[in-house]
Each structure stands twice: as structure tokens, then as C-alpha cells.
GUKE-990456 format. One record per residue: residue in three letters; y, z, x of N, C-alpha, C, O in turn. Coordinates in steps of 0.1 Angstrom, whole numbers, plus 2048, in hexadecimal, padded with zeros to 3 digits. Each point is the difference from the previous one (the first is absolute). Layout:
BEGIN
alaYZXYZXYZXYZX...
This chain:
BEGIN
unkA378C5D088037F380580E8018078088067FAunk7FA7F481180C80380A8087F37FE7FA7F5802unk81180C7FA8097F37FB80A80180F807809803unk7F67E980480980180D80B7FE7FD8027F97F6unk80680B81180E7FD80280A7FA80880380380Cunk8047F07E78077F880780E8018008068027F5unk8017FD81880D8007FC8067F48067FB7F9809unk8138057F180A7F67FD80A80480F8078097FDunk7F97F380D80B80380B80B7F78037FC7F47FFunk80E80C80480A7F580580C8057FF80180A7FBunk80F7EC80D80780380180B8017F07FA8087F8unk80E7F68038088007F38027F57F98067F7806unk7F68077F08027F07F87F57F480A8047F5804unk7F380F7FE7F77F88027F57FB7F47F87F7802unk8098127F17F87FE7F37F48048037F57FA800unk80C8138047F780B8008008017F07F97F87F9unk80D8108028008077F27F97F17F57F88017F8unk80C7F780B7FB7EF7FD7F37FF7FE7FA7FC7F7unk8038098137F17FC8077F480B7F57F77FD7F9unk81181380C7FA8067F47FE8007F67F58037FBunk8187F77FC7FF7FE7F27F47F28017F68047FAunk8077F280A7F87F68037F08058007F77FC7F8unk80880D8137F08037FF7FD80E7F57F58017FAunk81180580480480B7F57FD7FC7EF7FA8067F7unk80D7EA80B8027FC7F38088067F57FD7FE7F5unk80F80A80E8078057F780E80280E80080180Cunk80A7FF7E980C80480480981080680B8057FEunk7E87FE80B80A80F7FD80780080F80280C803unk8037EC80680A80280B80D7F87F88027F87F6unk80480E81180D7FA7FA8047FA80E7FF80480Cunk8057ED7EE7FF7F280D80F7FF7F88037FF7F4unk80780081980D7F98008037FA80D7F9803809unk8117F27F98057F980A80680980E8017FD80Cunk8028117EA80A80980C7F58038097F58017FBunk80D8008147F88078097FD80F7FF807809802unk7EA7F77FB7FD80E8038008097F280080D7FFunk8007EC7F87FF8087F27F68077F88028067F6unk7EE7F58147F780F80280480B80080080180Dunk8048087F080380B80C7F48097F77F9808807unk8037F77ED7F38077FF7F47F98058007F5805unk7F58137FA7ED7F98037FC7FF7F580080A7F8unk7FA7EA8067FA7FC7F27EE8008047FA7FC809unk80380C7EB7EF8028077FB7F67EF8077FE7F6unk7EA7FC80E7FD7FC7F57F27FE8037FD7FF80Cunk7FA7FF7EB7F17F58048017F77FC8057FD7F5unk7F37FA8167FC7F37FF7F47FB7FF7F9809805unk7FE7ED7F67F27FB7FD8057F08058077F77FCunk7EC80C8127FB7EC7FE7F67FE8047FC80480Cunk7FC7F57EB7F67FD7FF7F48087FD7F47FB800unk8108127FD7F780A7FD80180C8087F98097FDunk8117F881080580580F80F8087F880A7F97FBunk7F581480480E8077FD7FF80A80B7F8808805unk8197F57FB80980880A80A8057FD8047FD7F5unk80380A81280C8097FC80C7F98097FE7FE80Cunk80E7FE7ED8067F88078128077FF8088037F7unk7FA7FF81780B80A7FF80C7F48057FF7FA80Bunk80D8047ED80C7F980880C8088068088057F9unk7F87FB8108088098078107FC7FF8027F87F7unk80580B80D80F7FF8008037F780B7F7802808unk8137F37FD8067FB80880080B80C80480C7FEunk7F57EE8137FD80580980E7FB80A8037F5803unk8038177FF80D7FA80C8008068098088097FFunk7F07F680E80280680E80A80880280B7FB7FCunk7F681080980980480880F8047F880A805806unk7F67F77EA80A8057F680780C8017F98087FCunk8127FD8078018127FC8067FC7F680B803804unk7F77F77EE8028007F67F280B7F67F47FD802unk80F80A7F77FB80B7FE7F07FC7F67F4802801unk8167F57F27F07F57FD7F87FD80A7F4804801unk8127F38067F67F88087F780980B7F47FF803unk8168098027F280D80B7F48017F17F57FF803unk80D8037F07FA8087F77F87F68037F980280Aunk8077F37F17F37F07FF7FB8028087F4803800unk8147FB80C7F78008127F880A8007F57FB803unk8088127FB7F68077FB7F58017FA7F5802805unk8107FB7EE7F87F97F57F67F68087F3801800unk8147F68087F57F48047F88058087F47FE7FEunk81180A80E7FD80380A7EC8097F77F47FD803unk81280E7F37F58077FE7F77F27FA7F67FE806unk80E7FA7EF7F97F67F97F37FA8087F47FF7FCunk8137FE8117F87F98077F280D8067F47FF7FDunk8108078077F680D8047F78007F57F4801803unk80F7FF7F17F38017F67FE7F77F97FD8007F4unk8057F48147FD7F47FC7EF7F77FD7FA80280Bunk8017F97EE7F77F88058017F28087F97FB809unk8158007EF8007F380680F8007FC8048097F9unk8047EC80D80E7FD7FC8077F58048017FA80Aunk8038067E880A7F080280F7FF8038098017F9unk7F67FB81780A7FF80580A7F37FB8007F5806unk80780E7EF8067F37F88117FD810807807808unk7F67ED7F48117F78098037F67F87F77FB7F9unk8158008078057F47FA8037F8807809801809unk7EE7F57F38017F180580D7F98018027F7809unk80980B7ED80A7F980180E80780A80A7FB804unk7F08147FD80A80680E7FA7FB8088067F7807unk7F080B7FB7FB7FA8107F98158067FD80B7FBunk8037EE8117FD80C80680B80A80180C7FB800unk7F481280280A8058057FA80D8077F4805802unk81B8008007F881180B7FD80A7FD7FC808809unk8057FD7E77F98057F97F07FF7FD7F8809803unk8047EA7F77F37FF8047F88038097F58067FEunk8137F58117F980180F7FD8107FE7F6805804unk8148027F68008138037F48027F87F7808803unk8087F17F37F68017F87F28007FF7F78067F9unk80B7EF8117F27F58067FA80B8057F58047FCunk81480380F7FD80780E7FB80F7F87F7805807unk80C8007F07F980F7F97F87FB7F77FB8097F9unk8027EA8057F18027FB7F77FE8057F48017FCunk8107F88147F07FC80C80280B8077FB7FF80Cunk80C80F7F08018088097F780C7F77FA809805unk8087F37ED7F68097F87F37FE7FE7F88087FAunk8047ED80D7F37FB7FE7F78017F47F5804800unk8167F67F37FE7FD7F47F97F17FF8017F980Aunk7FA8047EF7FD7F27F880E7FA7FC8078087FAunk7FD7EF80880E7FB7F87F87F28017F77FA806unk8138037EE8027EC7F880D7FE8038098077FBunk7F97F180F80F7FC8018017F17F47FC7F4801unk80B8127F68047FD7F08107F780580A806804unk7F67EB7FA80D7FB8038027F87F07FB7F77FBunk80E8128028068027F38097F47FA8077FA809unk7FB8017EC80B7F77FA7FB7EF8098077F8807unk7EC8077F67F87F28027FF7FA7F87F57FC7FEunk8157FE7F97FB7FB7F18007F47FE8037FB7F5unk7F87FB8197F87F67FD7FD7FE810801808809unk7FA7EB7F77FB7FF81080C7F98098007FF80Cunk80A7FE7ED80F7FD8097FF80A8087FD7FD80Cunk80480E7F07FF81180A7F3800809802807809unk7F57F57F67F48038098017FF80B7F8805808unk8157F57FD7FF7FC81380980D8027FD808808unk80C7FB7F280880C8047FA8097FF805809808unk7EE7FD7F07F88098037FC80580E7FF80B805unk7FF7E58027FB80180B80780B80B7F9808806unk8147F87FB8098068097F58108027FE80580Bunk7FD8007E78038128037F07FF8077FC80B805unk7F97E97FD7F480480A8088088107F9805809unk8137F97F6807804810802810801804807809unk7F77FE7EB7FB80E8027F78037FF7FE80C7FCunk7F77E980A7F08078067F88037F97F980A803unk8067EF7EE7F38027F37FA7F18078037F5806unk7F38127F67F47F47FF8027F57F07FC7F4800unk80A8137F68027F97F680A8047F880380C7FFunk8077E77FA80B8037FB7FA7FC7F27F97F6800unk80C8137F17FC7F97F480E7FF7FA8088097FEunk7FA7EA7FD80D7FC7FB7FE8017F47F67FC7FBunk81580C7FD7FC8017F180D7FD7F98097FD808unk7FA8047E88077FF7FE7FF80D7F27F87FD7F6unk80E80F8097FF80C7FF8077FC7EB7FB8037F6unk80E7F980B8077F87F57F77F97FD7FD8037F5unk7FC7F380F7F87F57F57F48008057FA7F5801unk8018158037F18058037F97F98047F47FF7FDunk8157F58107F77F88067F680580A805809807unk7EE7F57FD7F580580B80180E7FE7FA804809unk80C8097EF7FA80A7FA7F58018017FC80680Aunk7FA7F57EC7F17FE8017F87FF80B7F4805802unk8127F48067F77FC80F80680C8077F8807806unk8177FD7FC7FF80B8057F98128017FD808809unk8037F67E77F580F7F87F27FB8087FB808809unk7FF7EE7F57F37F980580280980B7FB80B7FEunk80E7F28107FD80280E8008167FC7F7808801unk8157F97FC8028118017F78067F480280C800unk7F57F07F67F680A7F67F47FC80C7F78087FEunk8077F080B7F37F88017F680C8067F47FE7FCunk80F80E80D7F88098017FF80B7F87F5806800unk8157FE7FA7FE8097F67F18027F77F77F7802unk80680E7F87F38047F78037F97F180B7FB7FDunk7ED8057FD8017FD7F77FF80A7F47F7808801unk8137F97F180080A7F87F68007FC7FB7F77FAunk7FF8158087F38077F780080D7FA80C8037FDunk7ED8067FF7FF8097FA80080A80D7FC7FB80Aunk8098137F480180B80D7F28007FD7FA8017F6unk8007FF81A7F28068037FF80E80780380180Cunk7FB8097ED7F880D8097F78047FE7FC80A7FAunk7FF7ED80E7EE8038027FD80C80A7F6807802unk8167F88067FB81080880380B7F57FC80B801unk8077F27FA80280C7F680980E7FE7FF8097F8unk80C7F481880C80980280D7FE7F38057F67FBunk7FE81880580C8037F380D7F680D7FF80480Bunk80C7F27F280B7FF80480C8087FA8087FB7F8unk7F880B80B80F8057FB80D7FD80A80280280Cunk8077F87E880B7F980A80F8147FC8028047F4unk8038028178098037FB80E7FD80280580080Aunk7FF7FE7EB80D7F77FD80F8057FB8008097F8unk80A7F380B80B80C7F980C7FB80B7FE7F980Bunk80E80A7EF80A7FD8067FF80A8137F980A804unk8117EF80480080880980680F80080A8037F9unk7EE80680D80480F8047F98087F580480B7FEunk7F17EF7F87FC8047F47F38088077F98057F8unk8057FB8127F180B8057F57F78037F5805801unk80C7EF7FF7F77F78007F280980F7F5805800unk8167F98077F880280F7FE80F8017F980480Aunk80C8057EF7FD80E7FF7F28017F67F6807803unk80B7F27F17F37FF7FC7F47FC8067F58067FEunk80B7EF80B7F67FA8057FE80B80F7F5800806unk8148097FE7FC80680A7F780A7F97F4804803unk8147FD7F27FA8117F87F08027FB7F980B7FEunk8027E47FF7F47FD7FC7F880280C7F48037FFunk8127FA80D7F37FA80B80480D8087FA80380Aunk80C8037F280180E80E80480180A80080A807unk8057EA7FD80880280C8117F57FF8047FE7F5unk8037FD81580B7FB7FD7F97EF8098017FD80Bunk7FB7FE7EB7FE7F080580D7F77FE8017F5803unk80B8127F680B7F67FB80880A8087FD80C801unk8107ED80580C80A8048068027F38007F87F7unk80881580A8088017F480C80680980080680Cunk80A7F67E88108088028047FC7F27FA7F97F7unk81580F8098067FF7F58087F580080B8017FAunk7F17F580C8067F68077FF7F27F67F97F8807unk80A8037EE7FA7F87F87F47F08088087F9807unk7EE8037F97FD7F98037FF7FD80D8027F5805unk7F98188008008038127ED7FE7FE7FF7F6807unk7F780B7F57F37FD8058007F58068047F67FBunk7F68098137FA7F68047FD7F47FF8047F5804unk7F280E7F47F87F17FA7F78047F77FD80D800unk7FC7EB7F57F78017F47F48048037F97F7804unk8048117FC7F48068067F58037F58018097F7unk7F27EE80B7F68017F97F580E8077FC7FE80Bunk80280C7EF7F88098047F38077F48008037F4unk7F87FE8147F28027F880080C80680580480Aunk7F28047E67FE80D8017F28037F48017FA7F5unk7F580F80D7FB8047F98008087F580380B804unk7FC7F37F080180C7F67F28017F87FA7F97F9unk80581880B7F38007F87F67F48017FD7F97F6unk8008068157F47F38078057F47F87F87F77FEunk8198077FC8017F37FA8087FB80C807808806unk7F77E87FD80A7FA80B80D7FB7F37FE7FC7F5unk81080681380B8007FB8087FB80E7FE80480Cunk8107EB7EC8077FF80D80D7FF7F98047FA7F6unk80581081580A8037F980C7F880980180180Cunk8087F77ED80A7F480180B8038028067FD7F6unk80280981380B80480280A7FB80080780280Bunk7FE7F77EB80D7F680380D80580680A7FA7FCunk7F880E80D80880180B80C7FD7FF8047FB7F5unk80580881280E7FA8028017F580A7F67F8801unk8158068088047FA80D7F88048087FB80B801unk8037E88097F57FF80E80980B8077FB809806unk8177F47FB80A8048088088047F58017FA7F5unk80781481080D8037F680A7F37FD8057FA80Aunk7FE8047EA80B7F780080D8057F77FF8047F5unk80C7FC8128108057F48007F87F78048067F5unk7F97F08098077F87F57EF8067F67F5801805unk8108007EB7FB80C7F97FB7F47F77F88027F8unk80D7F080A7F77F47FB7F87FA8017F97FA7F7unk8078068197F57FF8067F180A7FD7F67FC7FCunk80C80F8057F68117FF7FB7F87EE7F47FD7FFunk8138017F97FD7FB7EF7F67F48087F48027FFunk8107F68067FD7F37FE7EE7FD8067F77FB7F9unk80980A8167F68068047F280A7F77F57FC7FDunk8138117FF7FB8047F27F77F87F87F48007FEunk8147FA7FD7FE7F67F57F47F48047F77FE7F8unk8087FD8127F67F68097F48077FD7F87FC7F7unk8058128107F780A8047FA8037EF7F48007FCunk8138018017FB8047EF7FC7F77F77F88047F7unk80C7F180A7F97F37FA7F57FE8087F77FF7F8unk8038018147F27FE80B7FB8097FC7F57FC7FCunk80D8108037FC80C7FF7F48007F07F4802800unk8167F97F37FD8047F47F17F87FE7F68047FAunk80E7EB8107F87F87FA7F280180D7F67F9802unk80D80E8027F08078097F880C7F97F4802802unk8178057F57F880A7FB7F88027F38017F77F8unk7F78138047F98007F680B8077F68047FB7F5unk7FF81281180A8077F680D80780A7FF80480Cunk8097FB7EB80B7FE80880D8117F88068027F5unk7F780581880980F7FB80F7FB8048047FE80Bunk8038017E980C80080380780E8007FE8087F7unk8097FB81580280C8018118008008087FA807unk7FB80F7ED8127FF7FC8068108027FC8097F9unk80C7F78108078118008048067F48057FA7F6unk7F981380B8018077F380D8027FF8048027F5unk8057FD81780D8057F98077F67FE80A8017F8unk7F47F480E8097F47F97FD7F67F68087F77FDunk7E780E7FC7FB7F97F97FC7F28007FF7FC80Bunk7FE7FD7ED7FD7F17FF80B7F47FE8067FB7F7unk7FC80481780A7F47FE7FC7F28037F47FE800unk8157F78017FD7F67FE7F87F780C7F77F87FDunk80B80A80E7F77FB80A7F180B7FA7F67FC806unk80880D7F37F58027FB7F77F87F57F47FF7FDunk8187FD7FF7FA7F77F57FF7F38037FD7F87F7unk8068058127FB7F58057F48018037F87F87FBunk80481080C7F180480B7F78017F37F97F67FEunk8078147F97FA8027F67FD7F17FB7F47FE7FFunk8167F77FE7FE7F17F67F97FD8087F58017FCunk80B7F98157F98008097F47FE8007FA7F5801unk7FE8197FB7F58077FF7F57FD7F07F48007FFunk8187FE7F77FA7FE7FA7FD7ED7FE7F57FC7FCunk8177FB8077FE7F28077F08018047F97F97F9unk80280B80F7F77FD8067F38077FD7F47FE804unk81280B7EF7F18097FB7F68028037F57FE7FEunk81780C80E7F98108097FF80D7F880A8017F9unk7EC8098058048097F980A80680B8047FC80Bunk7FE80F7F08148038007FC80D7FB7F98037F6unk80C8048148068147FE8107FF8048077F9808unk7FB8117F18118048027FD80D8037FB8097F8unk8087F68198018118088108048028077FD80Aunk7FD8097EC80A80D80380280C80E7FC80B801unk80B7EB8097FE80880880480D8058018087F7unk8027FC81480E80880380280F7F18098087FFunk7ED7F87FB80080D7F480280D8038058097F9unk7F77F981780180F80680E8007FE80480B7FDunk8057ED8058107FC7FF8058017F380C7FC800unk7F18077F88018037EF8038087F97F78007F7unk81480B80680280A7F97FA8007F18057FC7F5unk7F080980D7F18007F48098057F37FE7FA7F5unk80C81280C8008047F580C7F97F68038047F4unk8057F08148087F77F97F87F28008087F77FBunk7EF8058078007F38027EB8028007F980080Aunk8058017EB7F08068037FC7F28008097F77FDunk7E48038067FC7F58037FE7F87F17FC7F47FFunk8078137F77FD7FA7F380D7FA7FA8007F87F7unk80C80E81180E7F57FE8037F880A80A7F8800unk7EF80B80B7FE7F58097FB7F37FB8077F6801unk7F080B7FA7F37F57FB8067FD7F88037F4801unk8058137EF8057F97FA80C7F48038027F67F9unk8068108148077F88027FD7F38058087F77FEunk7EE80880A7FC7F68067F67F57FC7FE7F5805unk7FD80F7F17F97FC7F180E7F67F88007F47FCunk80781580380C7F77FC8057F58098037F57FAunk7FE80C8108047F68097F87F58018057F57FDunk7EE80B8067F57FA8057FE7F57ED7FD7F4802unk80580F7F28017F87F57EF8037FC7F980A7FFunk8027E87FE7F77FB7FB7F48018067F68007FAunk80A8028197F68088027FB80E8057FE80580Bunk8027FF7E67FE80C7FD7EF8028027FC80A7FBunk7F97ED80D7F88058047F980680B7F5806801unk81B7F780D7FC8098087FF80C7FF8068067F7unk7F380081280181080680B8038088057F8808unk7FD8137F680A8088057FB80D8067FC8097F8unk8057FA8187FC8098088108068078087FB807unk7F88147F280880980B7FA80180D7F58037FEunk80F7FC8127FB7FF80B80A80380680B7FE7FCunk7EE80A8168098058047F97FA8137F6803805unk8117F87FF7F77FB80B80480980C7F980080Aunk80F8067F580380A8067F780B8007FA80380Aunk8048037ED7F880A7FD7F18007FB7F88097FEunk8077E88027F07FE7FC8028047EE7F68007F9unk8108018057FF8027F27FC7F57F58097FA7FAunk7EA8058027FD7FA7F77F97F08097FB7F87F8unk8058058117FB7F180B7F48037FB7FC7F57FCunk7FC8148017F17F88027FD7FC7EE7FB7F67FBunk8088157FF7FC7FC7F280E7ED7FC8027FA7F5unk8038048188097F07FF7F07FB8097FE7F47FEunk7FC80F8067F37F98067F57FB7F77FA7F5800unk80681A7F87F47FE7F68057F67F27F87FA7F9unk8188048058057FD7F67FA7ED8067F77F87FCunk80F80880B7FF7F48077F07F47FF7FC7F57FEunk7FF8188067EC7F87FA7FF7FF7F47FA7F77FBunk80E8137FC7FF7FD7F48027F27FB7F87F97FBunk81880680A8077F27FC7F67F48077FD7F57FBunk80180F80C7F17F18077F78007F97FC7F47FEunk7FE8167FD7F97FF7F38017F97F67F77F97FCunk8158087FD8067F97F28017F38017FD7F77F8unk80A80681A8057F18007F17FB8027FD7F47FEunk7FB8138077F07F57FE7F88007F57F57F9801unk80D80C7F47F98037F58027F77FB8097F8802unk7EA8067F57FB7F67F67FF8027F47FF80C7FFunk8017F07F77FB8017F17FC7F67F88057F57FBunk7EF8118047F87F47F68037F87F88038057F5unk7FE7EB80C8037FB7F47FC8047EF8077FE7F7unk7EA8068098008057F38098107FC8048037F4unk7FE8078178098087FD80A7FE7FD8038037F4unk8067F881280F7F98007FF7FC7F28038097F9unk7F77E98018007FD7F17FF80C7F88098037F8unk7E88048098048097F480A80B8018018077F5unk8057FD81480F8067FF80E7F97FE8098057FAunk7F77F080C80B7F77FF8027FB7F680B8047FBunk7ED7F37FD7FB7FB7F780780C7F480B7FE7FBunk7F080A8037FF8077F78128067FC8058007F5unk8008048188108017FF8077F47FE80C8007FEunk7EC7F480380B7F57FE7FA7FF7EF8097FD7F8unk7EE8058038027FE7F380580B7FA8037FE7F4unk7FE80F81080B8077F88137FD8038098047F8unk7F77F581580D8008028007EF8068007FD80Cunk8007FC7E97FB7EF8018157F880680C8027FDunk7EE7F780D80A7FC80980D7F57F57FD7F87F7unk80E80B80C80B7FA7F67FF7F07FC7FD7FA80Aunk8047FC7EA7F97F37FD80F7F880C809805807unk7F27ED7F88087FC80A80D8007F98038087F7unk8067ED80E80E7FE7FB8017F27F480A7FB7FBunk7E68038048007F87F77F68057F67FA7F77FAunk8038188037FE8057F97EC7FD7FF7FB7FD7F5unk7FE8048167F37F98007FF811808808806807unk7E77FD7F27FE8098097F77FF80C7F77F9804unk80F8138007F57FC8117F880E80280180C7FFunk7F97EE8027F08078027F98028117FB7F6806unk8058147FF7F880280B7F28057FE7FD80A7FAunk7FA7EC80D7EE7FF7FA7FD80880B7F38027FFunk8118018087F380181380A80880A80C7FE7FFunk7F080780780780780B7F780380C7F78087FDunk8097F380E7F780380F80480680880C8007FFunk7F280680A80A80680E7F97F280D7F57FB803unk8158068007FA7F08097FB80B81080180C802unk7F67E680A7FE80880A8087FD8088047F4802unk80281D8088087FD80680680D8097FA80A801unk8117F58057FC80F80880A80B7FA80180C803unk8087EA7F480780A7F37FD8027F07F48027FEunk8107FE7FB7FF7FC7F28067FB7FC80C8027FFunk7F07F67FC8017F17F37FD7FF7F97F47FF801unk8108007F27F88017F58097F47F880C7FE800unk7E87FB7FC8007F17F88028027F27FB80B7FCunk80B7EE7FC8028047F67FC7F17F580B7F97FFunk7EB8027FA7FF7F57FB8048007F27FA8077F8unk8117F18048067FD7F28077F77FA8097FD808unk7F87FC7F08087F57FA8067F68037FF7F4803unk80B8187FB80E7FF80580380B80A80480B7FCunk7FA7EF81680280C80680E80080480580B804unk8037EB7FC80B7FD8058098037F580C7FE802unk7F18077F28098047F87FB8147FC8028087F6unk7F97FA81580181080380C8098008077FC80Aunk7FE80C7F180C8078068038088057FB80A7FCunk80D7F88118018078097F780F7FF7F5805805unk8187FF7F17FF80C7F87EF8077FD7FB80C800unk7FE7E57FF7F18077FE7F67FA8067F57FD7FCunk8108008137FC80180C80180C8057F7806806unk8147FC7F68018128067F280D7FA7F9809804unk80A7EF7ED7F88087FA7F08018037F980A802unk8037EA7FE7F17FD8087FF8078107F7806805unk8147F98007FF8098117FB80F7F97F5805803unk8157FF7F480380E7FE7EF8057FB7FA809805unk8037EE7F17F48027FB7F780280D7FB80B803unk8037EA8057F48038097FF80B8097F6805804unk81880080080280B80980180D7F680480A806unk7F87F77EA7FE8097FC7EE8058037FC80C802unk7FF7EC7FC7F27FC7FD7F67FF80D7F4804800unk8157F780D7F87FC80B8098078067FC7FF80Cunk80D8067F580580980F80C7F980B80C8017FFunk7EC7F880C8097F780981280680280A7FA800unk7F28138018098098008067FC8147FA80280Bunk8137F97F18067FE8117FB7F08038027FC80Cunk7F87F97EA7FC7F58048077F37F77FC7FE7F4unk80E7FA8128037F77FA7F67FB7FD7F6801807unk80A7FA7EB7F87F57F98057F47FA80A8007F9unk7EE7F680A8027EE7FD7FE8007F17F78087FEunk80D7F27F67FE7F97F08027F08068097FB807unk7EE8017F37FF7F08007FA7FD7F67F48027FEunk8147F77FA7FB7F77F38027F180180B7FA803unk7E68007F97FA7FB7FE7FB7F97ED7FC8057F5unk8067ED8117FC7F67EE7EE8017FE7F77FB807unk80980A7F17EF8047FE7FF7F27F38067FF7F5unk7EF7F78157FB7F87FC7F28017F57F68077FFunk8107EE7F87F18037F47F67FA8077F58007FB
């Protein structure tokens, strides 16, 4: 399922970041009075009405800045809009118009984007006539909101979810493997995807986040159809090294939530760092099966650093999911890519597998009464009767009991641990949902 993407555009202190926390439903921009106190991008999902989207707030947009932030935002926006679905061009009603906007107006009827021209700080209908001023930048429609007290919100989501799809379950009825490959920039992404198809469909350099563009490419394996997702760098080289992340980062969120299984690919010599563990939480957020490709290994002095203290290290890093795989690979040398092919059908395998409700009980069942779940905090025990895997294009497994809400963490973990002893789902997040089992 393809989650479009919306972004937040405008000049500084227009309650952009406002706006986000508003349709977001949680607090994570940091909103103050000073101008321009974005200077990060706040990514998050949003749900309305059943319609989710990926909703990116960008940083205060200032034309023509050589202040070193502000070139950085101007970028930022500049790419935002390029992989945009739609965008809300926020202005404040109580400045009025100004000549930032107009610059603003003018690069997004020049990008031939969708935009909502969003006239911000509306918080009653006193303001409705001053709305009027910004139709003088040539929208067919102005929506007055008030971003602080979530006035016409609603009616606004109405107009920008209104084509979008509706959330359903991923359908692949054609029956092709997606594999998204994913990984910080300069990690071999596009050396891989040449190395699989045989020829150079991605430019490469040692250039961080020099590819082109995201390039979906099909290829045969062993009469299986496979489409491989190349989340790319920059359309255009850009200096500012926030922009190259930021772009990155866009491509890899579209990327994850198009694919079936998703190869995060991390260099062997710098190991797993934190823009990896993002990509990784990412991946598992959206429960994609998930390989960890070690790349760059031909680069590896075998006899200090062999692949079994590799893996231990990265095992360590990675914590609690200790169920991915881990592949030494060399995209350079072809070293080890196809058996990352065959690993990969595997993981498509796991994440569609089923198990019988009468199997599940009598194995489940049977470890919970040797290892019976802790009584609540009011000393009553709880009892789990029933366990189902629900339908769906991942795993779920329902859990019917008492007291489900007085479960503990701790042996939630242990019920995962149990089922991935028993059933495999080796590389596949899995869902626990408990449920009050009615007499």
C-alpha cells in the first residue's frame, strides 16, 4: 500500500510546525514565537477517515537567504516539493500577504504540484474577510484554518485525503517479490541493484547521494518476476550534506512502505549506525520482512575482524531484534547477491505464512501452562484460553484472556519468543494483540 505524501511548506512563523502537531495529533515540532525555529523536518503519519499519509513539516522557507540555515531549508523545500503528493502551502492571515509567499506561490505553479493554499491563524470568522487578500495569488480556493484551535482542519483533510485510496491490506496478486533496497547514502545501494540486473541502470560515484532518481526495475530470477526499489540519492548534486540526509530519508520512507521486504544494506567498515537504526525501526513500523546486508566485505581484513565478530557486533547494536538475518555481501564483487535473492523469497515466505488455529493452541497453550503468565497487581490470575493468527498480509496473532490488559511486558516478549521458536518468521516482525475472552 503506497502512503502519499504530504508536506507542510511556507515562509517562518507562519504555524507550520502548528499545523503538524494538529493533524499528527501529538507534539513532536517544537513551536515557538521566534522566527524560523524549524530548522529540523519533522516526519510522522497521519489517518483521516480511514486515508493515511505521510506528512513531512519542513523548516521556514526564505528566498534568496545566504544565511547558511536558511540555503539548508530552501533545499529541503525545494526537494520536499519534488516528491511530494500534495502540499500545504500555509500563510498568515494576520501578516497579510508578503514577498516571500509570492516567491513561494511562484515555485510551486512552477513545480506543477497539487498545493492547498492553507491561510493560517483564522480563529474565528472576524478573520474570514482578510483571508480573502491571498486569492491574489491565483488559487482557485483559499482554506482558512486555525492550526492552534483546529478550526476547518477537518474540512481541510476532507479536500487534500479526498483522492487518495483508501487503507487496505497490500495486494499482490501479480505475484512479484518487491524488494525495497534501503541504507544510508554511499552504502552500495545502486551498486547492488546494478550488480543484480547486469548492467549499470543507477549512476554511481563515490559521491554520497549522486543517483539520479528512484528507480523501480524488474528482472527475472529463475522464471520468478522480482521488482527491485532503488531508493537513490539526489535528482541533482547538492553541498549542503542536509539536504543529501533529508532527501535520503523521504526516498526511504516511500520506498519501505511500497515494498514486500526491505534489504537494509549497512557498510562493513563503519558498522551500524544510527541513521541505520532508524531505517531498520522504519521497516519493522511497517512489518516488512527485513535482511541486514553487510556490505563492502571485500573491504575487510578477514583475519582481524572475521564475519562472526561482525555479526556479533551488530547483534549487539540492533538489541531486541535479534530476529533478523545477517548477510556478508559484496556488491562489488558479486559476492554472496544471489543467495541475498534466494534469502529474500525466503523472508516472503514467512511474512505470508499461516498457522492453524488448532496448531497454534496445542503448542501455545501448552507453554503457557508450563510457564502461566504473572497474576495481576491485585493478585487475581489471568488466564489465556485461545490464541488465533488473524487474516492479513502480516502476522497477527490474537491472544484471548481475562485479564488482557493486565499482561506484562516482559511475557509478551515471552509469547513472541515462544512463537518464533515453534513457527519460524525468521526476519518478520510480528503483531501480539490481546483481547477480553467473553463467557
Amino acid at each position: 500500500m503506497k502512503n502519499p505524501i504530504v508536506v507542510i511548506v511556507g515562509r517562518p512563523n507562519v504555524g507550520k510546525s502548528t499545523l503538524f502537531n494538529r493533524i499528527v495529533g501529538k507534539r513532536d515540532a517544537i513551536v515557538d514565537d521566534f522566527s524560523g525555529v524549524t530548522r529540523d523536518r519533522n516526519y510522522g503519519e497521519a489517518d483521516w477517515a480511514g486515508k493515511f499519509f505521510r506528512l513531512i513539516d519542513t523548516g521556514g522557507y526564505v528566498p534568496r537567504s545566504e544565511d547558511l540555515f536558511e540555503k539548508a531549508i530552501r533545499e529541503q523545500v525545494e526537494i520536499a516539493v519534488e516528491e511530494a503528493d500534495a502540499i500545504l502551502f500555509v500563510v498568515d492571515c494576520r501578516v497579510g500577504l508578503t514577498p516571500m509567499d509570492l516567491d513561494i506561490a511562484k515555485l510551486l505553479r512552477e513545480s506543477n504540484k497539487k498545493f492547498f493554499l492553507v491561510v493560517n491563524k483564522v480563529d474565528s470568522e472576524n478573520y474570514e474577510a482578510a483571508a480573502a487578500e491571498f486569492y491574489s495569488l491565483g488559487v482557485d480556493e483559499v482554506y482558512d484554518v486555525s492550526a492552534i484551535g483546529g478550526r476547518k482542519i477537518g474540512d481541510l483533510l476532507d479536500v487534500v485525503t479526498a483522492d487518495f485510496d483508501d487503507a487496505t491490506d497490500e495486494d499482490y496478486l501479480d505475484n512479484k517479490l518487491r524488494i525495497a533496497i534501503v541504507g544510508r547514502p554511499n552504502v552500495g545501494k545502486s551498486s547492488l541493484t546494478n550488480a543484480l540486473l547486469g548492467y549499470d541502470r543507477s549512476i554511481v560515484t563515490n559521491i554520497p547521494g549522486t543517483t539520479r532518481d528512484s528507480i523501480d526495475s524488474s528482472l527475472k530470477y529463475y522464471g520468478k518476476d522480482v521488482v527491485l526499489i532503488d531508493t537513490a540519492g539526489l535528482r541533482k548534486k547538492k553541498r549542503v550534506e542536509e539536504s543529501i540526509e533529508f532527501f535520503s530519508t523521504i526516498r526511504t520512507l516511500r520506498s519501505i512502505a511500497e515494498c514486500e521486504v526491505a534489504i537494509v544494506m549497512i557498510d562493513s567498515v563503519l558498522g551500524v549506525e544510527k541513521q541505520d537504526q532508524k531505517i531498520i525501526d522504519e521497516a519493522i513500523a511497517r512489518r516488512k520482512g527485513i535482511i541486514l546486508a553487510v556490505n563492502k566485505w571485500d573491504l575487510v581484513e578477514k583475519d582481524t575482524n572475521t564475519a562472526r565478530d561482525q555479526e556479533l557486533l551488530i547483534r549487539d547494536k540492533i538489541g531486541s531484534v535479534d530476529y533478523l538475518p545477517i548477510m556478508f555481501v559484496s556488491a562489488l564483487t558479486k559476492q554472496r547477491i544471489f543467495k541475498l535473492m534466494d534469502l529474500a523469497f525466503q523472508i516472503r515466505e514467512e511474512r505470508r505464512k499461516t498457522i492453524s488455529t488448532a496448531k497454534l493452541n496445542d503448542v501455545i497453550l501448552e507453554e503457557i501452562k508450563r510457564t502461566p503468565p504473572p497474576a495481576t497487581s491485585t493478585g487475581k490470575e489471568v488466564k489465556i484460553k485461545y490464541v488465533t493468527q488473524a487474516a492479513g498480509s502480516y502476522p497477527v496473532f490474537l491472544f484471548f484472556a481475562n485479564y488482557p490488559k493486565e499482561i506484562a511486558d516482559h511475557y509478551k516478549k515471552f509469547l513472541e519468543r515462544t512463537i518464533r521458536k515453534h513457527f519460524g518468521f525468521n526476519g518478520i516482525p510480528i503483531s501480539l494483540s490481546f483481547k477480553e475472552k467473553t463467557k
